[in-house]
C-alpha positions in Angstrom: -51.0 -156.7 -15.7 -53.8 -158.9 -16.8 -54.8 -161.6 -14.0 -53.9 -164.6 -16.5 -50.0 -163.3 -17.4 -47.2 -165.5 -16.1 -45.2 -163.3 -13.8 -41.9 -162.7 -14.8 -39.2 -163.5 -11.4 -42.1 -165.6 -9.6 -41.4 -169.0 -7.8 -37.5 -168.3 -8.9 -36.2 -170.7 -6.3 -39.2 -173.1 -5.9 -38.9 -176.6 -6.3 -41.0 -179.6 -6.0 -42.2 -180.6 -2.4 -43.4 -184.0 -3.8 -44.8 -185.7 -7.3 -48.0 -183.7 -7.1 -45.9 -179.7 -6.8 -46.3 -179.6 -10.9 -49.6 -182.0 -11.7 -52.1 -179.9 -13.4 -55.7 -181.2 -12.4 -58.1 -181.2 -14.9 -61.3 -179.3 -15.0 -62.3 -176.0 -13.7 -61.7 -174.6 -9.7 -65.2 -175.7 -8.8 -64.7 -179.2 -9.8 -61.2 -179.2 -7.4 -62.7 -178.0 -4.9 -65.4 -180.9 -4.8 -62.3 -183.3 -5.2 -61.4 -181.9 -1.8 -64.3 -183.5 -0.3 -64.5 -186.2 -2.7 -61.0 -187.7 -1.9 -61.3 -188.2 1.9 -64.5 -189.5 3.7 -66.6 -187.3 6.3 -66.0 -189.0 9.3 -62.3 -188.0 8.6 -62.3 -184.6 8.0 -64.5 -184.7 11.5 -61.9 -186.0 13.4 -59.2 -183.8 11.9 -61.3 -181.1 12.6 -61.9 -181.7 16.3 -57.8 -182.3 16.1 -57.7 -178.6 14.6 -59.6 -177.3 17.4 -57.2 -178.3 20.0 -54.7 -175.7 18.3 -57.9 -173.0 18.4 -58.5 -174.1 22.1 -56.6 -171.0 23.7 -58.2 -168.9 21.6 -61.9 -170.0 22.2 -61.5 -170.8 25.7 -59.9 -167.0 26.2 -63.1 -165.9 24.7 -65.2 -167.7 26.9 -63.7 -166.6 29.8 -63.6 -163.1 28.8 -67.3 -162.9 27.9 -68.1 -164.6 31.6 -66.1 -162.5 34.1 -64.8 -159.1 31.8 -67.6 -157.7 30.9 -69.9 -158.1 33.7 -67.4 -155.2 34.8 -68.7 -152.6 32.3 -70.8 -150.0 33.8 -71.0 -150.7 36.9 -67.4 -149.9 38.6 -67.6 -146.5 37.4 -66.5 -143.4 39.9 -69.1 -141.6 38.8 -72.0 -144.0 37.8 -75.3 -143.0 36.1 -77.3 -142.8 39.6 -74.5 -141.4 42.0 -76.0 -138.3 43.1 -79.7 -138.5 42.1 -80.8 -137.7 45.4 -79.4 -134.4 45.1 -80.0 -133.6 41.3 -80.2 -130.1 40.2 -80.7 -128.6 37.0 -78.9 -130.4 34.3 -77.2 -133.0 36.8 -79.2 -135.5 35.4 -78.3 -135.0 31.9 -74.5 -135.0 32.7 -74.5 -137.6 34.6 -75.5 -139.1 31.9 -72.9 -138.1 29.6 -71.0 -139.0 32.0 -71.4 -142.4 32.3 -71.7 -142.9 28.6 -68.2 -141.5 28.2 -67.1 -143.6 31.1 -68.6 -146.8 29.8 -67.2 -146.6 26.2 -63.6 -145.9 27.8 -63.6 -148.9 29.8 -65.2 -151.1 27.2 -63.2 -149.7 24.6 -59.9 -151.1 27.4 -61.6 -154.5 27.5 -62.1 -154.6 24.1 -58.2 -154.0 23.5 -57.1 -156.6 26.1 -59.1 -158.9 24.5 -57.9 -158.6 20.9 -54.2 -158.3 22.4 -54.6 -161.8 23.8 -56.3 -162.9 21.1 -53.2 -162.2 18.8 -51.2 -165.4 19.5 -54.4 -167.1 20.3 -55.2 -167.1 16.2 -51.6 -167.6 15.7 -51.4 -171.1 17.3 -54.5 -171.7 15.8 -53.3 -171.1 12.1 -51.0 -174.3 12.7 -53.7 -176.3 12.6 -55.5 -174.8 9.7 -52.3 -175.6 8.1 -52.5 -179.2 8.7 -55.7 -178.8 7.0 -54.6 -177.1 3.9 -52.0 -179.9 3.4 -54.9 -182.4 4.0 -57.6 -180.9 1.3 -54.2 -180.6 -1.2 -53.8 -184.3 -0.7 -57.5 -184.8 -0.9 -57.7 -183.2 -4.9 -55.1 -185.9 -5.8 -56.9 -188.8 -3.7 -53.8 -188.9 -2.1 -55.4 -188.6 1.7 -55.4 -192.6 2.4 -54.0 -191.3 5.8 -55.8 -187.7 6.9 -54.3 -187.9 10.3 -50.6 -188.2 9.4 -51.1 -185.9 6.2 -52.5 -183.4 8.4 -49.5 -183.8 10.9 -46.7 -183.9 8.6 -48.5 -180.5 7.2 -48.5 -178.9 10.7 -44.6 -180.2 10.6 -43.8 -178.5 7.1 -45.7 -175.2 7.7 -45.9 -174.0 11.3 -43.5 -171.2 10.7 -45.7 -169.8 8.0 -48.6 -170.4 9.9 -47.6 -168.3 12.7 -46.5 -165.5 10.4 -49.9 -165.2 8.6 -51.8 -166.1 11.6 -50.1 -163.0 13.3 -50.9 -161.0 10.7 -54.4 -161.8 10.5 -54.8 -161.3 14.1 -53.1 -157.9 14.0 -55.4 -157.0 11.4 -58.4 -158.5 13.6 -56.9 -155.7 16.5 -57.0 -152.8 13.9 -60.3 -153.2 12.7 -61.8 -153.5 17.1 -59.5 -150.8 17.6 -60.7 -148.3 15.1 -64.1 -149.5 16.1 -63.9 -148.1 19.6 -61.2 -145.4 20.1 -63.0 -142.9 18.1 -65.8 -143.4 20.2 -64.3 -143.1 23.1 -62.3 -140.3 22.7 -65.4 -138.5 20.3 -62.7 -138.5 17.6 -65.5 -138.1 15.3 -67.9 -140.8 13.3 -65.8 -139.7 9.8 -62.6 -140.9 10.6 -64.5 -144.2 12.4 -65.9 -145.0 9.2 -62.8 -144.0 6.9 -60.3 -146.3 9.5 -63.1 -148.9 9.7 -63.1 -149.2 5.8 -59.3 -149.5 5.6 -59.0 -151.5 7.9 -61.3 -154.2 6.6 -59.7 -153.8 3.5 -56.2 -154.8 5.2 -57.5 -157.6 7.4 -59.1 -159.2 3.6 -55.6 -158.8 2.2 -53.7 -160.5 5.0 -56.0 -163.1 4.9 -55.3 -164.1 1.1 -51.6 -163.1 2.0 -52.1 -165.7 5.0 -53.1 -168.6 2.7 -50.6 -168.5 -0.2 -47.8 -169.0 2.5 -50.0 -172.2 3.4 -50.5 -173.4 0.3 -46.9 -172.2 -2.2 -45.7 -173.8 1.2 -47.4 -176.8 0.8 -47.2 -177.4 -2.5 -43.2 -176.0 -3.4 -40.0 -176.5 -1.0 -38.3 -172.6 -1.1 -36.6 -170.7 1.3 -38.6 -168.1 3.7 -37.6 -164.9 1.8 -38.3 -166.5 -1.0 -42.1 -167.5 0.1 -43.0 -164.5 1.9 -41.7 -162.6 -1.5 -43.8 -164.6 -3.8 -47.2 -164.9 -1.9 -46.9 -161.2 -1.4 -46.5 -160.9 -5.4 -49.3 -163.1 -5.8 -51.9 -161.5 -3.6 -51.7 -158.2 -5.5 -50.8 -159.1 -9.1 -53.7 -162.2 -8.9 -56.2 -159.3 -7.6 -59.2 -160.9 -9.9 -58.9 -164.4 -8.6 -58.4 -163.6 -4.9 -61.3 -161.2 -4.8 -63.5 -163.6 -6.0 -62.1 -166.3 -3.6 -62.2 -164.1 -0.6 -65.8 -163.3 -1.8 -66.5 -167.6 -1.6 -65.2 -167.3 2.2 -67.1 -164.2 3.2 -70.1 -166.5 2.3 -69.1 -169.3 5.0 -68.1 -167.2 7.8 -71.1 -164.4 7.0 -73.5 -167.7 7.5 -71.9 -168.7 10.9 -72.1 -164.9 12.0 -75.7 -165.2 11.0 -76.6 -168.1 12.9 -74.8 -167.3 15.9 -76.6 -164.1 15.9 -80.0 -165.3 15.0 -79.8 -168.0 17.8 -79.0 -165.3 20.4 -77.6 -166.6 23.7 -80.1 -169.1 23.7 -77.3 -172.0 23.7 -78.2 -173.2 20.4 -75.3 -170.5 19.0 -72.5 -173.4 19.7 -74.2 -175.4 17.0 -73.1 -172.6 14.7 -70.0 -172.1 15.9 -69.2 -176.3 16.3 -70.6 -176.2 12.8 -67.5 -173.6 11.2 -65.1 -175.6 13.6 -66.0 -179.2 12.0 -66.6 -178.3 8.5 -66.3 -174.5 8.1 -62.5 -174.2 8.6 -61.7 -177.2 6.3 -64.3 -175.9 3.3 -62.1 -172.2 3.9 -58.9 -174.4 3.1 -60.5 -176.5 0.3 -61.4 -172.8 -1.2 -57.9 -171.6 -0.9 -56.2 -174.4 -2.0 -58.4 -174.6 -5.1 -57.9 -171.7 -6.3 -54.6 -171.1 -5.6 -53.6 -174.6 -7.4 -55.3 -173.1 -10.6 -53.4 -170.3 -9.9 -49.5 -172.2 -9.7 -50.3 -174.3 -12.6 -50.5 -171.0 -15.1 -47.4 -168.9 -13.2 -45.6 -171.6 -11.4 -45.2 -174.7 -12.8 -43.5 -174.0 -16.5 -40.4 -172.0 -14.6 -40.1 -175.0 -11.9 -40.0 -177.7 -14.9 -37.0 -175.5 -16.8 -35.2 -174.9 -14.0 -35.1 -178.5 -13.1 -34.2 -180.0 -17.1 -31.3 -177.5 -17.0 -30.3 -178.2 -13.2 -30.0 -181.7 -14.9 -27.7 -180.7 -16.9 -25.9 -178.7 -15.2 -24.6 -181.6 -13.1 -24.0 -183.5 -15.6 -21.5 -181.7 -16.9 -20.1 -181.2 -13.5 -19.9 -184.9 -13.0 -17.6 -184.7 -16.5 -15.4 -182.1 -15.1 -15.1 -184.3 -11.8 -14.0 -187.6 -13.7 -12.0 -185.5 -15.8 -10.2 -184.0 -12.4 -9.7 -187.4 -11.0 -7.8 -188.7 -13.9 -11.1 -191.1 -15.3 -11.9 -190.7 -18.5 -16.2 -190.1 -18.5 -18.2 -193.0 -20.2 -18.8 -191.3 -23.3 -22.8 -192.6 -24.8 -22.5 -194.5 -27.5 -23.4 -192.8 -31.1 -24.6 -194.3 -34.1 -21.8 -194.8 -36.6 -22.0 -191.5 -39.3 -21.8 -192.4 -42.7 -19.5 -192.0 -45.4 -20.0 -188.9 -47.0 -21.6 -189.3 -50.9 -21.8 -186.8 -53.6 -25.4 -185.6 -54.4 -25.1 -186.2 -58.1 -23.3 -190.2 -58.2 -25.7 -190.7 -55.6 -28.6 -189.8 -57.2 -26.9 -191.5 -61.1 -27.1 -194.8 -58.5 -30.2 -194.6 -57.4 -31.4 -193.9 -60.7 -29.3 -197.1 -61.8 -30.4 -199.3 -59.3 -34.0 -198.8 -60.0 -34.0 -199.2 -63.5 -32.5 -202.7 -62.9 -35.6 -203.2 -60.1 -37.7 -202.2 -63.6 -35.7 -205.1 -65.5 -36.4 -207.5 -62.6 -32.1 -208.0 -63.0 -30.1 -209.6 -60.3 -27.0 -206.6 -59.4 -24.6 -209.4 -58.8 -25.4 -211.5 -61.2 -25.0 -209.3 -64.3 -22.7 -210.7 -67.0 -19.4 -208.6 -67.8 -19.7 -205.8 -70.6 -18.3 -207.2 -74.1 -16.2 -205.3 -76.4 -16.4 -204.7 -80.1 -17.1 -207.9 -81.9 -19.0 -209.6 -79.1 -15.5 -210.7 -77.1 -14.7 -210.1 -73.4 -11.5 -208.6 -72.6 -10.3 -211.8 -71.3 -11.4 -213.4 -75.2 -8.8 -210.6 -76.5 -6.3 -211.3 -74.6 -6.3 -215.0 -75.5 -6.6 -214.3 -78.6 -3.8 -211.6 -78.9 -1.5 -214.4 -77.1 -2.3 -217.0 -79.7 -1.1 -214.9 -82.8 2.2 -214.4 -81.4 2.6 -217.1 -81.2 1.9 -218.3 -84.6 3.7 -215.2 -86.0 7.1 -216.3 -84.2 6.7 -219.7 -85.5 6.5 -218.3 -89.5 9.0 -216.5 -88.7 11.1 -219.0 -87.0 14.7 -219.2 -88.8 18.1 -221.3 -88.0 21.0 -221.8 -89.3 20.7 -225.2 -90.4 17.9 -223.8 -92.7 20.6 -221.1 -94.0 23.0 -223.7 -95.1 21.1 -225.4 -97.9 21.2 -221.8 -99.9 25.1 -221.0 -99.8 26.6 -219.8 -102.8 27.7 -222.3 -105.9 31.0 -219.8 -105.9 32.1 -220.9 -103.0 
């Protein structure tokens, strides 16, 4: 499926967290994600950083601790060490006492090594509450919505610290496999092949988890929907979306390579903290700002249209509900009032009208004032009628005889 096709079944029972879930921002990723520093001051994001680390403190101070007391261990509690028995080395004793204590000291840093990473797992979890906080915060911050980092990023450790813990155990699981694979095969001399084929794979995984890790954050920051439902759809987006989150895990590799790098550089000189302060202040919070970029980009093309439909028809639905409910109760539903239809018209008088009407606009002829149509001879009807009544009456009085009139012609025989 190409990266850009709205998946079919996606976001199904999403809806909007708050007015921002379907705003589409304009401009490209790159220009969001300088919103997300844009929209809240420095000195903020500093303190809601140093707030984040308190949820990373078991996890930094475990560290700490190990790398002061644990390791100081390795090699030198051994059974067998690399010196026991010198004084009475014969042929070859050297040599295997050497092999020895090279197999010896990759077992038992291969066991610290595995405690470690076992702590470590909800260490990282707690700690992916508060780089939940942060996602909600840098969301907020793309709007210009963060007027108030400190309760954004609360209310976001409020809304997703169930998430959190479920992507942040999963990344730290994946953080296990990878130390793991990196040891056992040497301690055990299972062979540098399958070290290298495990190591690969398991890389691979811990890059997936992580982009599984932050669409839970952000579809949970941005869209209220049931767990199932979230854990369904960020697992759908971080395969079908493959393009998008390469390239975004590609943009995060760059910040944490450059703290590796530092801390590396700097050696145990002390200076390494800077490094390290440096990903805790700003690092963690320009990871998030990444995320959330990309992954808004990526709602408003698969996410948004669905969420928008299902709401206009969830309208209606109720509506019609409410009609059925008054109808139930005996109420008759207000009915909206409608514009009066008119009278129907045949097409052809109603065209011989218009066609009437303008030729009297032509005329410049008043309609109501047009005189009545005349007869033959120039007469109304009324004219005739009058007319018609005054020769009847003028015929009955030619006509007119009595019999007093009769009586002066009678008959000289009589």
């Amino acid at each position: 499926m190409a990266d850009n096709v709205t998946i079919k079944g996606l976001g199904a029972k999403a809806k909007r967290r708050d007015e921002f879930s379907t705003t589409a921002i304009e401009g490209s990723a790159w220009s969001t994600f300088k919103k997300a520093w844009s929209g809240v001051k420095i000195s903020r994001i500093f303190i809601v950083a140093i707030i984040c680390a308190l949820f990373c403190a078991p996890a930094v101070v475990w560290v700490m601790m190990f790398l002061q007391y644990f390791t100081k261990a390795i090699g030198t509690s051994f059974n067998y060490g690399l010196f026991d028995g010198l004084g009475y080395a014969g042929a070859g004793a050297l040599t295997s006492g050497m092999n020895t204590a090279e197999i010896l000291g990759a077992v038992r840093y291969y066991e610290y090594a595995v405690l470690q990473y076992a702590v470590l797992i909800p260490c990282i979890a707690l700690g992916a509450i508060g780089i939940g906080g942060l996602v909600t915060l840098a969301r907020k911050s793309m709007f210009e919505a963060a007027d108030k980092p400190i309760r954004i990023f609360f209310e976001g450790v409020k809304q997703s610290w169930l998430p959190a813990i479920i992507g942040g155990t999963l990344v730290s699981a994946c953080i296990f496999l990878v130390v793991f694979c990196a040891h056992v095969f040497t301690a055990y001399g299972l062979g540098l092949g399958g070290m290298i084929v495990t190591m690969i794979l398991s890389i691979i995984l811990l890059v997936f988890a992580s982009i599984y890790a932050f669409y839970l954050l952000t579809l949970n920051a941005n869209y209220k929907m049931p767990l199932g439902s979230l854990l369904k759809d960020a697992f759908i987006l971080t395969f079908k979306r493959f393009v998008s989150n390469i390239i975004t895990a590609l943009m995060v590799s760059l910040i944490i390579g450059l703290a590796f790098m530092l801390t590396v550089g700097l050696g145990s000189s002390g200076f390494d903290m800077v490094a390290w302060s440096f990903l805790f202040m700003f690092g963690f919070y320009a990871i998030c700002a990444i995320f959330v970029s990309s992954n808004q980009k990526t709602f408003e093309t698969v996410m948004n249209d669905g969420i928008e439909e299902r709401e206009a028809k969830a309208r209606t639905q109720d509506a019609y509900a409410a009609i059925r409910a008054a109808k139930a109760a005996g109420e008759r539903p207000v009915k909206k009032s409608q514009a009066p239809q008119s009278k129907y018209v045949n097409p052809k008088k109603k065209k011989k009208s218009e066609s009437a009407k303008d030729e009297l606009a032509k005329e410049k002829i008043d309609p109501f004032k047009i005189e009545p149509i005349r007869a033959k001879g120039g007469y109304t009807a009324e004219e005739l009628a009058k007319i018609e009544e005054d020769k009847q009456k003028i015929l009955a009085e030619e006509n007119k005889v009595t019999i007093e009139d009769l009586s002066a012609y009678t008959d000289d025989d009589e």
